[in-house]
N, C-alpha and C positions, 0 to 999 in steps of 0.2 A: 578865250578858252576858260579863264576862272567861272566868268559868268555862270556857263555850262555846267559846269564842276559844282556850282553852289547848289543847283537843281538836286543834288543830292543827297537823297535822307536816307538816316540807317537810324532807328529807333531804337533797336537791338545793342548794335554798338557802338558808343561814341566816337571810339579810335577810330574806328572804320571810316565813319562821314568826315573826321577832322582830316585823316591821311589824305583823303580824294583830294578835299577842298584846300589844303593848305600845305601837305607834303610831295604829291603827288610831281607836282611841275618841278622844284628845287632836286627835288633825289632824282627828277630824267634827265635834269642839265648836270648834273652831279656825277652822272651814269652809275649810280650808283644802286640804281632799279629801273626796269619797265615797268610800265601800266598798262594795263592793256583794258581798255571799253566795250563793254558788249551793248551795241548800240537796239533800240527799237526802229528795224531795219521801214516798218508802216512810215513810221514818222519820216525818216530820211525822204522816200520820193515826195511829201511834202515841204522839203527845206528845213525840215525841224532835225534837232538832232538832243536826244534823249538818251539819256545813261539808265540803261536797266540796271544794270551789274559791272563790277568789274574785278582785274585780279592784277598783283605785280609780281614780279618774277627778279631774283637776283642771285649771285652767287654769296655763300658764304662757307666760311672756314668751322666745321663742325667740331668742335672739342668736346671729349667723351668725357664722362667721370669716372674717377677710378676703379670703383664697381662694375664698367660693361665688359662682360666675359673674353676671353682672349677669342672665342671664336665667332664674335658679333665685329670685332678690331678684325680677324682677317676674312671675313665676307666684306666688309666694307671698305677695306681696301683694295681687293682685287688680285692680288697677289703674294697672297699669304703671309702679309706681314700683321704678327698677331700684337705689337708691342706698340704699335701706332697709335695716337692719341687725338686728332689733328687730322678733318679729311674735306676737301672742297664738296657740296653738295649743291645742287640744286635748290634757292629756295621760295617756295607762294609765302610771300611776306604778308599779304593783304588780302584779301577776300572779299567780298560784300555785296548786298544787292541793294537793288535801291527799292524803298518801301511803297513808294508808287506804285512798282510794277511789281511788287514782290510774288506773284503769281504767274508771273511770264516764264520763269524760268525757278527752278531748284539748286541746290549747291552741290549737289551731281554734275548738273551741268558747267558749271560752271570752274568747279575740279576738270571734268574735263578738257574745257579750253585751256586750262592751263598746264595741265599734262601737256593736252596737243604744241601748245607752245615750246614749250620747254623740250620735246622729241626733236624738234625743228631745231634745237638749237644745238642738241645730244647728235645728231648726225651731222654736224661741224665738228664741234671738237668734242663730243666725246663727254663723259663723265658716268655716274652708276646709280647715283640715289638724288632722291625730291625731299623734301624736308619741309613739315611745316610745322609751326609753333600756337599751339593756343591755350585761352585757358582754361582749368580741366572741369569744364559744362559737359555734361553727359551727352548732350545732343552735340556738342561740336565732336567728341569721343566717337561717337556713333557716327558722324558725317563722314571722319576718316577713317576710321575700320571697316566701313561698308566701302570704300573706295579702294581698298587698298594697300591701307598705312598702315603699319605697325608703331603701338609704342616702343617708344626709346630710352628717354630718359628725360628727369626735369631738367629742365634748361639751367647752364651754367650761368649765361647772362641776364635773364630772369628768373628768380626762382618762382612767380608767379603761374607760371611757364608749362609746359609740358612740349616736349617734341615727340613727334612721330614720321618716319621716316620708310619711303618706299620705293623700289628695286624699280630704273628706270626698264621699262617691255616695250620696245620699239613694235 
């Protein structure tokens, strides 16, 4: 599987190519994320198996900063508690496509697979918000506003960071 995993270029972003190739397997056994592959389905009936793109999905414990309004604290909790600080979300940790095929697919699409995932996983048990983290390039800004997401706030854990955050729609 590494093998596989090395086929993949991201020019754009470092993080992105290193996490496939090197964090990807440890954080699945870790359970501590999925990865999920968007395969070039051409190549499969030939035996080949080719990574266009892919995304990881995990949960994380969202801490706010002191600053978000008391009524951003009880939409996001669900039950009108406005003083909450602290709330499990949904999060696409990872994103990327691969530069080979960077033409096969868009990060629409691939936003979507991972909504669709995450709905999948929202009619189990449940929860309210998607969370993702980047950092603040106009066109990733623009990738999730057009999908979606709302800004939030910089990240407490990076301040490099930026999260934005959106209202899961079954």
């Amino acid at each position: 599987m590494r093998e596989i995993l090395s086929l993949f270029f991201c020019s754009k972003n470092e993080d992105v190519e290193n996490f496939l190739r090197k964090n990807a397997i440890p954080f699945e056994k870790a359970s501590r994320s999925r990865t999920y592959l968007i395969l070039d389905e051409e190549a499969l009936t030939d035996g080949k198996i080719n990574i266009i793109a892919y995304f990881t999905v995990s949960m994380k414990a969202l801490t706010l900063r002191e600053k978000i309004s008391k009524s951003v604290r009880r939409n996001l909790d669900g039950l009108g508690n406005k003083e909450g600080s602290t709330f499990v979300v949904y999060l696409i940790g990872q994103l990327g496509k691969n530069d080979t095929y960077c033409s096969e697919i868009n990060g629409k699409e691939i936003i979507k697979c991972a909504i669709d995932t995450i709905i999948e996983a929202y009619e189990i048990v449940g929860g309210r918000y998607i969370l993702v983290e980047c950092e603040p390039a106009p066109k990733l800004i623009t990738l999730y506003k057009n999908n979606g997401f709302n800004f939030l706030q910089e990240s407490i854990d990076d301040d490099s960071l930026i999260q934005f955050i959106r209202f899961i729609e079954p």
